[in-house]
Every structure is written in structure tokens, then in C-alpha cells.
KOLVOBA-362646 format. One line per field, with one value per residue (C-alpha): residue number from 1; y, z, x. Coordinates in steps of 0.5 Angstrom, whole numbers, plus 500, padded with zeros to 3 digits. Each point is the difference from the previous one (the first is absolute). Layout:
N
num = c(NUM  ...)
y = c(Y  ...)
z = c(Z  ...)
x = c(X  ...)
This chain:
357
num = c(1  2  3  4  5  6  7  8  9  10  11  12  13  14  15  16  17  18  19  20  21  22  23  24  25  26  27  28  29  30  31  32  33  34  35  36  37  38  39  40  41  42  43  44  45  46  47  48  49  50  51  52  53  54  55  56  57  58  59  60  61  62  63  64  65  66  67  68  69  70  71  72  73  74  75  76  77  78  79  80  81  82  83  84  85  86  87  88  89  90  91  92  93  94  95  96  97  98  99  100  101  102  103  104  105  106  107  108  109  110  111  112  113  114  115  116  117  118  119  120  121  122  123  124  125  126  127  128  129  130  131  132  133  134  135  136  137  138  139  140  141  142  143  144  145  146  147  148  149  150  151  152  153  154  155  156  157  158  159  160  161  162  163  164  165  166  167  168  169  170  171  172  173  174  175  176  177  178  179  180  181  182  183  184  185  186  187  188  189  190  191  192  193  194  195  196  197  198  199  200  201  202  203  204  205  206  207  208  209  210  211  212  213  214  215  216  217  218  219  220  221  222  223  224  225  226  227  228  229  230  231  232  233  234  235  236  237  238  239  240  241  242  243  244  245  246  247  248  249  250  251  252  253  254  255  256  257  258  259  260  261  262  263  264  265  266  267  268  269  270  271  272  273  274  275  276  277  278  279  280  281  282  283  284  285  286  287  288  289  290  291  292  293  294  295  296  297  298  299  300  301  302  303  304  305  306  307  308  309  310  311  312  313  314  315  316  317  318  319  320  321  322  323  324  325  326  327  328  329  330  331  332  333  334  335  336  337  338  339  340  341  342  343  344  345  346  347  348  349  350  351  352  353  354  355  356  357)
y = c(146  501  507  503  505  507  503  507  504  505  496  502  507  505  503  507  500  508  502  499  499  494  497  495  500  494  496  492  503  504  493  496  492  494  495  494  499  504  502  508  503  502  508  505  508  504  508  505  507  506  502  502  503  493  495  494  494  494  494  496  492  497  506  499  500  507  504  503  504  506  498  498  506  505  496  501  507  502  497  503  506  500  498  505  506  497  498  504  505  504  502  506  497  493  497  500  506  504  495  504  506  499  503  499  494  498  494  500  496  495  496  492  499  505  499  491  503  504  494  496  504  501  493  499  506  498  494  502  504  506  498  501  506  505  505  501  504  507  497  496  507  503  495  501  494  504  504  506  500  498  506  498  495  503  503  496  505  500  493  500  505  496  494  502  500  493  494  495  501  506  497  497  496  501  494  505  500  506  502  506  503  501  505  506  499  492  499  492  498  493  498  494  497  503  496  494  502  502  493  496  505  499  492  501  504  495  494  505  497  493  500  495  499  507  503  508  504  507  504  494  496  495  495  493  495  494  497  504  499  494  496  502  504  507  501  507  502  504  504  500  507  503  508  500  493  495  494  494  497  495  498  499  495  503  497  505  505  507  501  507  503  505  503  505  500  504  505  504  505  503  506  502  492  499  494  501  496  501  495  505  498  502  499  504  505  498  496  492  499  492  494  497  502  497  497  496  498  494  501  498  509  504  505  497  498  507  503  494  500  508  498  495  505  505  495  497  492  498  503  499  493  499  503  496  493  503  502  494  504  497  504  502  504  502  503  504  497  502  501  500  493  499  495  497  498  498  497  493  503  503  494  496  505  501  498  502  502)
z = c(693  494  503  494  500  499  494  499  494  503  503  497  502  494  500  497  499  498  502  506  504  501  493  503  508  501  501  503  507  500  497  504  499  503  501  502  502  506  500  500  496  505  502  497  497  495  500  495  502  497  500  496  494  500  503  503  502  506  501  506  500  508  504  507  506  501  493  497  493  505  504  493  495  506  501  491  500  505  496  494  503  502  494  497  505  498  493  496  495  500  508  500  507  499  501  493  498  505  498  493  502  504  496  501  501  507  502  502  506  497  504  500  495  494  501  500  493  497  501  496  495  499  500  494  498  499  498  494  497  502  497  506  503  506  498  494  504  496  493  502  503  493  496  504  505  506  506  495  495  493  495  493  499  502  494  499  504  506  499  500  506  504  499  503  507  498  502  505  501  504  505  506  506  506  505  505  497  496  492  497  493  495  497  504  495  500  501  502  499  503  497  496  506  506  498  501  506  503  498  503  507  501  499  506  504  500  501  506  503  498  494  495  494  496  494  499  495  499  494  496  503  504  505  504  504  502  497  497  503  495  503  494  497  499  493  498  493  495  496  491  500  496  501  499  503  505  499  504  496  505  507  504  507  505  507  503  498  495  493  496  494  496  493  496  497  506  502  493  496  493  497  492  499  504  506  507  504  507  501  498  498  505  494  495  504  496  502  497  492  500  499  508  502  507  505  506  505  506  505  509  500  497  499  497  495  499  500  494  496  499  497  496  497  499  497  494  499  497  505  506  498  500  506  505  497  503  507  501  500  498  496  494  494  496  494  495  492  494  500  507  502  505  502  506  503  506  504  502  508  498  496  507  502  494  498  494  503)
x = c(750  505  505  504  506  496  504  501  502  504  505  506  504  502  506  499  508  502  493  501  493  496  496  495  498  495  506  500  500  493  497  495  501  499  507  495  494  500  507  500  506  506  499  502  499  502  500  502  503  503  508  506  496  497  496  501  497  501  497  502  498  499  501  503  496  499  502  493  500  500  506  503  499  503  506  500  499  505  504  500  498  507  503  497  503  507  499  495  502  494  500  506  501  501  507  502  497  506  506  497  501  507  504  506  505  500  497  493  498  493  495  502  494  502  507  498  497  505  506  495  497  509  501  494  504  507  498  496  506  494  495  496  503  496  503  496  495  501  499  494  497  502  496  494  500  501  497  499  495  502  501  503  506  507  505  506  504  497  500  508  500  497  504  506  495  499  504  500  508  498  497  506  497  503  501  496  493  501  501  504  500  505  495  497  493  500  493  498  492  499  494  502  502  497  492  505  503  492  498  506  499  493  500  506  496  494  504  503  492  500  497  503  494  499  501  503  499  502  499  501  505  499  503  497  501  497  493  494  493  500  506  503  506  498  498  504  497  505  495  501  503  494  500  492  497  502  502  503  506  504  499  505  499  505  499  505  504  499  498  501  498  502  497  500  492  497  504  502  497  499  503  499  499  507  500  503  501  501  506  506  507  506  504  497  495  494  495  501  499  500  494  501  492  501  504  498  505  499  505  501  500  494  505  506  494  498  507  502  493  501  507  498  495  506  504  496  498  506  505  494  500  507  502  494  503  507  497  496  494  492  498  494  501  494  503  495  500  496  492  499  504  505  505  501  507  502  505  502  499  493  497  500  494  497  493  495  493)
């Protein structure tokens, strides 16, 4: 009798980059083949969920004795659950919605969690020269990309008073787990970085119960350890940043650690022939003008990803490239050309996992 590997078509994981939600769900995992002659494929399941705004999707490959979907969907949803009650900017009554509101200087008093996120978005902020910067949540608002329904873009006035509510340097963190603001209005929105944290959190949690094989993905970052059902690397898809159509572009084969993407070609809008992206300029108050399309980030922390793709984003090609060679970070840009063509580049650190589909 002659056995053969069962191939299958839908064996690469899309990232949908600034879109934020799954893109293709018949992964490797939900696949059925044979290894051998009579030699099963390691166990395994995958489950797809809603949370954060978004959705998600685990794959768990060789599950411990013990751990089911059930088991293991509930452990995830708690755990988001719980990151949304601290992080949300949507919930009045998240964590973060009433440091929000704090009004004043004195310190406030944050859970680990929030507080783990706040040093690492600062970092990613001091680092960056503040290109990613927190405190941009009320011009991200204003432009109509935040919890309020969009009405018209904001006049160049209004644009420069809610600048002087932004800046990263009016954060302090305090050696006791809580922050203060230098100004009563600054307003901090963490969703450049909280999906990160949320991936990383629930891949924690699931090793938490022995589980050492899985891919998480949460609104389109994703983070992996161990072999997919194959054996094999995980194969992550980065998609060509197309605003109508879905294209795979690259394939990057990760066998741990995370991978983010940020783009400007679903989260935008149109007035009067004008292009908004939802990526705004902490320098300028405007939302980004540049040809860098997408960018996509591998790195041991799926929030550390987040955090520095959403600053390559603000930054631009040239300076986005510049800054990844000086941090040692593997990166990719896709930087848009004339008549729909784009340009790749990556760094020396990312060229090691890329590959063509």
C-alpha cells in the first residue's frame, strides 16, 4: 500500500495586520492527515472566540493528559475577559478608563498587569523619540478611530489643543506599581499594545497547564511555541497590504516567539478624495502621510512587536528602517510605489525566518 502526506491549502496563518481580526481559519491544525502508514498526527484543536473588539484563534498541538477545547477556551476567555476589565477604553469602568478620568496629579495605584504595559509602551516610547506614544489617545479619537463614532475630520485648532494633552513625558511611573500625570487631561489608550500583551498573557496562561505546542492569535498578533500539527515551524502569513483583496505576501516560519503587524490599508477612511490613515503622527497631530504600507515585527514579547510596529508605522520607511538596524530588531517593511507596486525590506534579523509562499 503506498501512504503520502495529505496536503492541504489552507496551511498558512494570515495576519491581518492593522485590521485586526483573523483573515483565514482553516489553518494547518484543523487538518486531517496521515504521517505514515497508520501513524495519526499528534492531537491536537483549535477554537476561534471573540474579545478585545476583535477575535482570536488557539491552536493547541499534543495537548496534555487532561486539557480539552473546553478546559482550554475557558482558561483563554478568562483571561482576556480580565484584560479587557483592566485595559479597555470602551468600558467607563475598565482600569484604564478611570486613570482616564483621574483628574489631577497624585499618583494612581495600577494592577500589575496595566502597570507591566505602561513601562513597556514608555520604553517603546522613550526609545522611539516618541513615535509611539500612549498618550495620543485624544487626537486618535478626534480623527475618528476611537470609541466615538467618526463625524468629520478635526480643524487644525482643535488639532492643536489637544496636543498639549499629548506627550509621553507626562507619564511618571512610580516604584510602587501606580502613574501620575503632569496634565489633569491626558488621556492614554493603549490598544497599539494591549492586543500584544493579551497574546502574550494567554500563551502564559496555557503553559501555566502544561501546554508547550500552540499558536495564539488575538486580533492579528500572534505568538507560538513548539511544532505546528506537521512537526514543523509555524507558518505565519503577512498579507500584501491590498485595502480591497487579500493577498499572501511573505511567509515567515517562526518556531517560537511572536509576530505583529501594522498597516495603514484597512483602518483608514476617505473625505472629499482625502486618505486617513488611522496611524496618527504624535509629532504632528495628523494622521501619517508616508509610502511605508505595513509593517510586520518578530520578537520573543507579541507586545514588544505591537508596541515597536505601531512606531515604525509613525515613523516612516527610511527612518523606520534606520531605527530597526540600531535596535537589532527583524523586521519587514512594505513600502507602497507607483501603479499599485510595492517594495519589500527587511532587516538582517528578519531575513533568517522569511520565506516566499
Amino acid at each position: 500500500m503506498r501512504c503520502e502526506m495529505a496536503q492541504h491549502p489552507g496551511d498558512v496563518i494570515k495576519i491581518a495586520g492593522v485590521a485586526r481580526f483573523l483573515l483565514l481559519t482553516s489553518l494547518a491544525a484543523t487538518g486531517i492527515g496521515l504521517l505514515s502508514c497508520g501513524q495519526s498526527r499528534p492531537a491536537r484543536f483549535t477554537f476561534t472566540g471573540e474579545a478585545l473588539g476583535s477575535f482570536y484563534t488557539i491552536t493547541i498541538v499534543a495537548p496534555p493528559p487532561g486539557v480539552d477545547a473546553e478546559q482550554a477556551r475557558r482558561i483563554v476567555d478568562e483571561t482576556l475577559d480580565e484584560i479587557n476589565r483592566l485595559m479597555s477604553t470602551y468600558q467607563a469602568d475598565s482600569e484604564l478608563s478611570r486613570f482616564n478620568r483621574h483628574a489631577d496629579a497624585t499618583p494612581f495605584s495600577l494592577s500589575p498587569s496595566t502597570y507591566k504595559v505602561f513601562q513597556m509602551a514608555l520604553r517603546i516610547a522613550e526609545e522611539s523619540g516618541g513615535a509611539f506614544d500612549i498618550t495620543v489617545g485624544p487626537l486618535v479619537n478626534a480623527w475618528g478611530f476611537g470609541p466615538e463614532a467618526f463625524l468629520q475630520p478635526p480643524e487644525e485648532a482643535v488639532i492643536e489643543a489637544l496636543r498639549a494633552r499629548v506627550g509621553y513625558q507626562k507619564l511618571t511611573l512610580h516604584p510602587d506599581g501606580a502613574v501620575s500625570k503632569s496634565h489633569p487631561e491626558v488621556y492614554c489608550d493603549l490598544s497599539g499594545i494591549a492586543k500584544g500583551y493579551a497574546t502574550d498573557a494567554v500563551a502564559a496562561a496555557l503553559e501555566s497547564i502544561g501546554v508547550s505546542s500552540y499558536m495564539v492569535e488575538v486580533g492579528g498578533e500572534i505568538r507560538v511555541a513548539g511544532a505546528n500539527p506537521d512537526g514543523a515551524p509555524w507558518r505565519l502569513g503577512i498579507e500584501r497590504p491590498l485595502p480591497d483583496t487579500r493577498q499572501l505576501h511573505t511567509v515567515a516560519l517562526l518556531e517560537s516567539g511572536a509576530l505583529a503587524t501594522s498597516g495603514d490599508y484597512r483602518n483608514m477612511y476617505e473625505v472629499d478624495g482625502r486618505r486617513f490613515s488611522h496611524t496618527i503622527d504624535p509629532q504632528t497631530g495628523y494622521p501619517v502621510q508616508h509610502t511605508l504600507a505595513s509593517v510586520s515585527v518578530i520578537h520573543e514579547s507579541c507586545a514588544m512587536a505591537d508596541g515597536y510596529a505601531t512606531a515604525l508605522m509613525a515613523m516612516g520607511p527610511e527612518k523606520a528602517h534606520a531605527f530597526a538596524d540600531e535596535h537589532g530588531l527583524a523586521v519587514m517593511l512594505i513600502i507602497a510605489g507607483e501603479d499599485d507596486t510595492y517594495e519589500t525590506v527587511t532587516t538582517d534579523a528578519f531575513a533568517a525566518y522569511k520565506r516566499r509562499p
